[in-house]
C-alpha positions as CSV (number, residue, x, y, z in Angstrom):
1,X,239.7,-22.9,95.9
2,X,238.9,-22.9,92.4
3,X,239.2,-26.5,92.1
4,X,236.4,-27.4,94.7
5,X,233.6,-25.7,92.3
6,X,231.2,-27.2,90.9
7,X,230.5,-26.8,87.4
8,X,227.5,-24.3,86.1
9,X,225.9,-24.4,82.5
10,X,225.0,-20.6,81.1
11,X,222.7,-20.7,78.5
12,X,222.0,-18.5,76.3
13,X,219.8,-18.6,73.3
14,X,220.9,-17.0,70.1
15,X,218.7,-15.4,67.4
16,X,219.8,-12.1,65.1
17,X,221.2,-10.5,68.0
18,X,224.6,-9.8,65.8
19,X,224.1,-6.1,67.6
20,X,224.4,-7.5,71.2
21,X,225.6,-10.7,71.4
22,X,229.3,-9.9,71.9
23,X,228.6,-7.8,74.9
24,X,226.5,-10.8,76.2
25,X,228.8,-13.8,75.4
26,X,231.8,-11.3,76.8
27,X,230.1,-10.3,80.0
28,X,229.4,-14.3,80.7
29,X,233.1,-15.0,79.8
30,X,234.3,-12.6,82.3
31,X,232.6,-13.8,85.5
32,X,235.1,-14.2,88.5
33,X,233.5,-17.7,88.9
34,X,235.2,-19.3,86.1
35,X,234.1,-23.0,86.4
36,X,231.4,-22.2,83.4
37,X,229.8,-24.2,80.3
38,X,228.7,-21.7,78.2
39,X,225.8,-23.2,75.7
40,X,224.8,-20.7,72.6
41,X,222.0,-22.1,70.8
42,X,221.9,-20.5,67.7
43,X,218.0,-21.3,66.6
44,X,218.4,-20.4,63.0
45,X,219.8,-16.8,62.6
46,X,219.5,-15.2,59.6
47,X,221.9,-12.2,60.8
48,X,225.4,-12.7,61.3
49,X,224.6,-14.1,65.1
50,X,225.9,-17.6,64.1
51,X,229.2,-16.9,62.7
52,X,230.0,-14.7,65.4
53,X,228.8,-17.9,67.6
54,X,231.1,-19.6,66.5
55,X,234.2,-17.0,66.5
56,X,234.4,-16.6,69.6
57,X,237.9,-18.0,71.8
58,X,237.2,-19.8,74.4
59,X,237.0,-23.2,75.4
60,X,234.4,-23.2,77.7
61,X,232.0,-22.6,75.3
62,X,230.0,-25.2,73.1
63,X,228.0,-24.1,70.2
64,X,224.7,-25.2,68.9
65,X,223.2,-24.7,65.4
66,X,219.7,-25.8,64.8
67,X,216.2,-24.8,62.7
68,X,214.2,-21.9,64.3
69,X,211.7,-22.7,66.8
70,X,211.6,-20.2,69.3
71,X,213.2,-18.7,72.4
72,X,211.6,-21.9,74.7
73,X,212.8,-24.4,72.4
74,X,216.5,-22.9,72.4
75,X,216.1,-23.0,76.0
76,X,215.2,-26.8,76.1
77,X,218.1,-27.4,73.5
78,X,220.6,-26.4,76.1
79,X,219.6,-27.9,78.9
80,X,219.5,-31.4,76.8
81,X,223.7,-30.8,76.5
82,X,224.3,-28.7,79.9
83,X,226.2,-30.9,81.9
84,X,226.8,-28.6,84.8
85,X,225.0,-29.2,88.2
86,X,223.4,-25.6,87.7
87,X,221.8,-23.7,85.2
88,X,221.8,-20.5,84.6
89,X,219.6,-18.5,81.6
90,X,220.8,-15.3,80.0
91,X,219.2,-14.0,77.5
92,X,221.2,-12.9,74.1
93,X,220.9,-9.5,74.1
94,X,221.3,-8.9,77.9
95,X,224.0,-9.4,79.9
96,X,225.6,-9.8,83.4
97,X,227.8,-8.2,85.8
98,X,231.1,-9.9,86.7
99,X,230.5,-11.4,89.8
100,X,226.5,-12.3,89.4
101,X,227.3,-16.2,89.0
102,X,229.4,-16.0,91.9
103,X,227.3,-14.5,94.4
104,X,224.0,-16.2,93.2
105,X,226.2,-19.9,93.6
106,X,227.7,-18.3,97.3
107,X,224.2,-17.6,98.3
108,X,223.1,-20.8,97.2
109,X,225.9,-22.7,98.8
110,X,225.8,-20.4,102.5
111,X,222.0,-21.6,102.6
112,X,221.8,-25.0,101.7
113,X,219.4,-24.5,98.4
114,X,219.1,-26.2,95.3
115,X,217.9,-23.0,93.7
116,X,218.7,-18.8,94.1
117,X,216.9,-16.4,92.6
118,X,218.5,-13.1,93.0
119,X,217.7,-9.5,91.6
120,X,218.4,-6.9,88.5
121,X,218.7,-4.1,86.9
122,X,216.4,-2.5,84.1
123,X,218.4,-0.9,81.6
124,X,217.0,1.4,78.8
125,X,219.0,3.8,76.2
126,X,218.9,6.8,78.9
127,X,218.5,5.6,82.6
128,X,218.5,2.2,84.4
129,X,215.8,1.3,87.0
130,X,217.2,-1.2,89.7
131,X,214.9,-4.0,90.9
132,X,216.2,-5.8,94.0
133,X,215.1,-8.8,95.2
134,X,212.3,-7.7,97.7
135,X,213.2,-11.1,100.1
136,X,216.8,-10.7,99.8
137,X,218.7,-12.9,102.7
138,X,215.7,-15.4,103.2
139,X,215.2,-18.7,102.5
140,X,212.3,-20.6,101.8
141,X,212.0,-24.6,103.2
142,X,209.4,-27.7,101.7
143,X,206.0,-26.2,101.4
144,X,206.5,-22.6,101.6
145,X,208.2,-22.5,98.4
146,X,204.7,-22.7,97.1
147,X,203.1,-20.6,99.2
148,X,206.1,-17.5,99.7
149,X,207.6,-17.8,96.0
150,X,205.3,-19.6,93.1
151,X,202.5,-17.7,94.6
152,X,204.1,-14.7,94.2
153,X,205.3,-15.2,91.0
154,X,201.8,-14.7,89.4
155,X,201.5,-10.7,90.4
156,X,200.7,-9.0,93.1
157,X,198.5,-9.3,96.6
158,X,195.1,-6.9,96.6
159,X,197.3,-5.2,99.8
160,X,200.4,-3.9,98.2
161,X,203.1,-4.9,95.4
162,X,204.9,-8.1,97.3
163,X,205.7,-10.0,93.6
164,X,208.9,-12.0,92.4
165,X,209.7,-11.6,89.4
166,X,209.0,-14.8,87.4
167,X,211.5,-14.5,84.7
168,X,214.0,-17.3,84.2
169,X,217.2,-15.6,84.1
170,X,218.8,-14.1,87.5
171,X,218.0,-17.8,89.0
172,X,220.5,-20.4,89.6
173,X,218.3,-23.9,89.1
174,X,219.0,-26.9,90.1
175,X,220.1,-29.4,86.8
176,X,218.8,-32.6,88.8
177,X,215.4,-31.5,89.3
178,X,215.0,-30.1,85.5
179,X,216.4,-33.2,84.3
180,X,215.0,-36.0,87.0
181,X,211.1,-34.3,85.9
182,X,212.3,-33.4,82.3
183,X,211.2,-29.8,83.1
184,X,211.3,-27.9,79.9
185,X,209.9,-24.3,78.6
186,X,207.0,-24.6,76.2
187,X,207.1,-22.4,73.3
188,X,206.5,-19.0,73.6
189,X,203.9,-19.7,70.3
190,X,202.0,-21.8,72.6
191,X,202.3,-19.7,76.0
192,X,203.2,-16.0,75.5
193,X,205.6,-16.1,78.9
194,X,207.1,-19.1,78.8
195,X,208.8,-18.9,82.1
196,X,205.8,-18.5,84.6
197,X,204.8,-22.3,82.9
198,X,208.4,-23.5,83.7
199,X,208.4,-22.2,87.1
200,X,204.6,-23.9,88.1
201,X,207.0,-27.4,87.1
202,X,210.4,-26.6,88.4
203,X,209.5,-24.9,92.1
204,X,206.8,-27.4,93.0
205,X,209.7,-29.6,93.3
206,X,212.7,-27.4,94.8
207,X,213.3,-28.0,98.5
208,X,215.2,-25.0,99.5
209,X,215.1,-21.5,97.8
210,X,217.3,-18.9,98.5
211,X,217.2,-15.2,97.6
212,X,220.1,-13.3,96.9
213,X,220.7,-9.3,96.8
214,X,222.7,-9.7,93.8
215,X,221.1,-7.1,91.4
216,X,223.8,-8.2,88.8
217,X,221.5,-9.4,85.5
218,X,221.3,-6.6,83.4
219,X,217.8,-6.9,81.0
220,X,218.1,-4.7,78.2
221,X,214.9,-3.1,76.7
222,X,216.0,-3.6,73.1
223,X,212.8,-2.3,70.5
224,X,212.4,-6.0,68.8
225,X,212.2,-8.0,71.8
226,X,209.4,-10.4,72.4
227,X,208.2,-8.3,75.2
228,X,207.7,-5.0,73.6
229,X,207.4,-5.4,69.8
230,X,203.5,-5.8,68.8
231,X,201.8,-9.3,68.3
232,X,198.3,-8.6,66.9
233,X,197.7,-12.1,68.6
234,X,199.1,-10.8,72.2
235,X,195.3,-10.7,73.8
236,X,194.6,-14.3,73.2
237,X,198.4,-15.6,74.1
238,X,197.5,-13.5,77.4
239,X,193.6,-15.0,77.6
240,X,194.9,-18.4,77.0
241,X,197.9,-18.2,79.8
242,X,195.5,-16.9,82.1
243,X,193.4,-19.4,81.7
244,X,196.5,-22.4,82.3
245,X,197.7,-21.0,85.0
246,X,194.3,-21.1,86.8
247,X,194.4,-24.7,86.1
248,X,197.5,-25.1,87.4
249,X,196.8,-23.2,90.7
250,X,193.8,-25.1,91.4
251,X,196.2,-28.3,90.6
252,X,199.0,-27.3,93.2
253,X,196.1,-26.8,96.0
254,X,197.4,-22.7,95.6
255,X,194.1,-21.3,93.7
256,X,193.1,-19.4,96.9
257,X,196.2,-17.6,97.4
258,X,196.9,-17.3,94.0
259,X,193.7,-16.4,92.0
260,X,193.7,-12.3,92.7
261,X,197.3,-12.4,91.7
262,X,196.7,-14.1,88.4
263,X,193.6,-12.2,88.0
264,X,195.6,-8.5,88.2
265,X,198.6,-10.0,85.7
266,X,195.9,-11.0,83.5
267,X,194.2,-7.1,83.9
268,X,197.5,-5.7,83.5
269,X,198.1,-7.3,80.2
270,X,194.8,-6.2,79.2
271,X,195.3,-2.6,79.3
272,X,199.0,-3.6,78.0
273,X,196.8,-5.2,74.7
274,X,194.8,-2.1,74.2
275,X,197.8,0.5,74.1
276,X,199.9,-1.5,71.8
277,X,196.9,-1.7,69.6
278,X,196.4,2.1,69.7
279,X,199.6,2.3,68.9
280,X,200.3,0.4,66.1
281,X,197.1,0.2,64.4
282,X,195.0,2.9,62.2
283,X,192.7,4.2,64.4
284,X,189.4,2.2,62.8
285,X,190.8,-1.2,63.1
286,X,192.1,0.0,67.1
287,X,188.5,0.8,67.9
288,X,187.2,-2.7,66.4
289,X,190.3,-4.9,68.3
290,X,189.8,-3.1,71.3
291,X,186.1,-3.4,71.5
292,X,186.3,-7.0,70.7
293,X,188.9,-6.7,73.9
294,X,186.1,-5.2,75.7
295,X,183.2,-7.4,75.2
296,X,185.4,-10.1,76.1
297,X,183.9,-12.5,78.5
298,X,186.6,-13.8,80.2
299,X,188.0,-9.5,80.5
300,X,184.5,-9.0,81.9
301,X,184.3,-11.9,84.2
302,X,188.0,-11.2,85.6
303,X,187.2,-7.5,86.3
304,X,184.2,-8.5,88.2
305,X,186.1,-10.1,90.2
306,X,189.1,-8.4,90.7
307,X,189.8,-7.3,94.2
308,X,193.4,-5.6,93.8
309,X,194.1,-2.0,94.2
310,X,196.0,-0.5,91.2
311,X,196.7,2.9,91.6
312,X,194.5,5.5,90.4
313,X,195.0,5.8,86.7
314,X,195.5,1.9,86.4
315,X,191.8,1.6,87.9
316,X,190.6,4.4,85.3
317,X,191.7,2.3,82.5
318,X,189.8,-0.8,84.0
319,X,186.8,0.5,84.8
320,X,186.8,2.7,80.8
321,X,187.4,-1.4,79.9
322,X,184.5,-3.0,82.1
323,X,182.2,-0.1,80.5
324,X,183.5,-0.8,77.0
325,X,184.2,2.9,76.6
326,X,186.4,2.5,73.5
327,X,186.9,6.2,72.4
328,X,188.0,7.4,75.7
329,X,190.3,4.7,75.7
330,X,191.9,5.9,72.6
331,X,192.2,8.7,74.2
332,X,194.1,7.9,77.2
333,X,196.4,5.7,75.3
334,X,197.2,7.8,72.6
335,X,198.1,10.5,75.4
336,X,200.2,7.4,77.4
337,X,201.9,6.6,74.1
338,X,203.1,10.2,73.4
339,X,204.7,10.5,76.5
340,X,206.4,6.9,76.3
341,X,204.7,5.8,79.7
């Protein structure tokens, strides 16, 4: 019955998104699980994205105005006025399918857990790419939600791509645990992904974790997301995460099973540093940031010891890095840019 539901917070963090937000805010309005708090945090728009905030009919939704600090902080802002006993994260210019609350909370409720973490899909301007939830129908108990879902948070094993995705939206959390630890997202100024830090406090304390085949979140590669628009400080955001979430590894008692897996994010990010900089630099100043890349101790260190197989051209592209072999890498990414892969 509808009555005997318990009550979920949505939040969803607002910043010049007057483009997408109504297909977000309608999508979450919409759900066929309808016992909702819907938090917008508006952190200081300059676009139209608070007004439309707040002209939007329906009671279930609270708005919250404040100054601009960042997607982590907008985050934190909601959970400090969700009342629900879950929470949910959607980000403003995604959105959901109708019944992805529903079958996340039914998964969640069928299994016992305080937390599900479900699926999604990709979706660009001409195709969507679908990304299920590789442990679908199993459910993790005490211990092994370190070893079987943190772990695999932080990338892949050197024996084949076994990750979960660590993203905070598609989960259903627990608002006890955030709350009883004061879990909360640092700022993505501070930490360039924000959610893997969030994740090494929140599942260290979940008891039961649940995944569900729901494929229903919907993340939308927009051009000016954080993710894909160029930060000429990206590498050392990435050095500096890498570096934390060693620490925190070794502080879980997970470094061993975890350290490869960091290591090829961290790679991964690498090459990701040195074809945004092809692309959006002149080609002198790509040649001086991505030999400074290259002669990077910590780059040289972790491909040392890197032990995971990524696929031949992935491997090219590290080993043109570990032999500092700027022009060729040029090269390569100006070809990968052209063709938009």
């Amino acid at each position: 019955m509808e009555s005997d539901k318990v009550k979920i917070s949505v939040i969803v963090p607002v910043y010049n998104v007057e483009h997408y937000l109504s297909r977000c805010v309608k999508s979450i309005i919409s759900q066929t699980y309808s016992n909702l708090e819907i938090i917008l945090v508006d952190d200081g728009s300059t676009d139209k994205s608070g007004k439309l905030c707040e002209g939007f009919k329906d009671t279930r939704i609270k708005v919250i105005h404040k100054k601009n600090e960042g997607l982590g902080k907008a985050r934190n802002t909601g959970i400090k006025y969700a009342t629900g006993k879950y929470i949910m994260f959607v980000d403003s210019d995604d959105y959901v399918d109708r019944t992805m609350v529903a079958n996340l909370y039914n998964s969640l409720r069928k299994n016992n857990a305080d937390t599900c973490i479900g699926g999604f899909k990709r979706v660009f301007s001409n195709k969507t790419e679908v990304y299920k939830n590789k442990y679908s129908n199993q459910t993790f108990y005490g211990k092994e939600v370190l070893t079987n879902v943190l772990v695999k948070m932080f990338g892949k094993s050197s024996k084949k791509d076994d990750h979960i995705e660590m993203s905070a939206w598609k989960v259903l959390f627990n608002s006890d645990i955030i709350k009883k630890y004061n879990i909360l997202f640092p700022s993505e100024r501070k930490f360039i992904s924000e959610d893997i830090i969030f994740d090494t406090e929140y599942f260290p304390r979940a008891h039961v974790v649940t995944m569900s085949d729901d494929i229903g979140y919907n993340y939308c590669d927009n051009d000016n997301s954080l993710t894909t628009k160029y930060n000429p400080t990206r590498f050392n955001l990435q050095k500096l995460l890498f570096k934390e979430l060693v620490k925190r590894s070794k502080n879980l008692g997970i470094f061993d099973l975890s350290y490869q897996r960091i290591l090829d994010t961290f790679i991964a990010n690498v090459r990701y540093c040195v074809k945004l900089d092809q692309k959006y630099l002149s080609r002198k100043d790509a040649k001086s940031k991505i030999l400074s890349i290259c002669q990077d101790n910590t780059v040289q260190v972790a491909l040392e010891k890197h032990r995971v197989n990524d696929g031949i051209k992935s491997n090219f592209v590290n080993f043109l890095v570990m032999k500092k072999k700027v022009n060729f890498l040029l090269l390569i990414m100006q070809l990968k840019n052209k063709l938009g892969v």
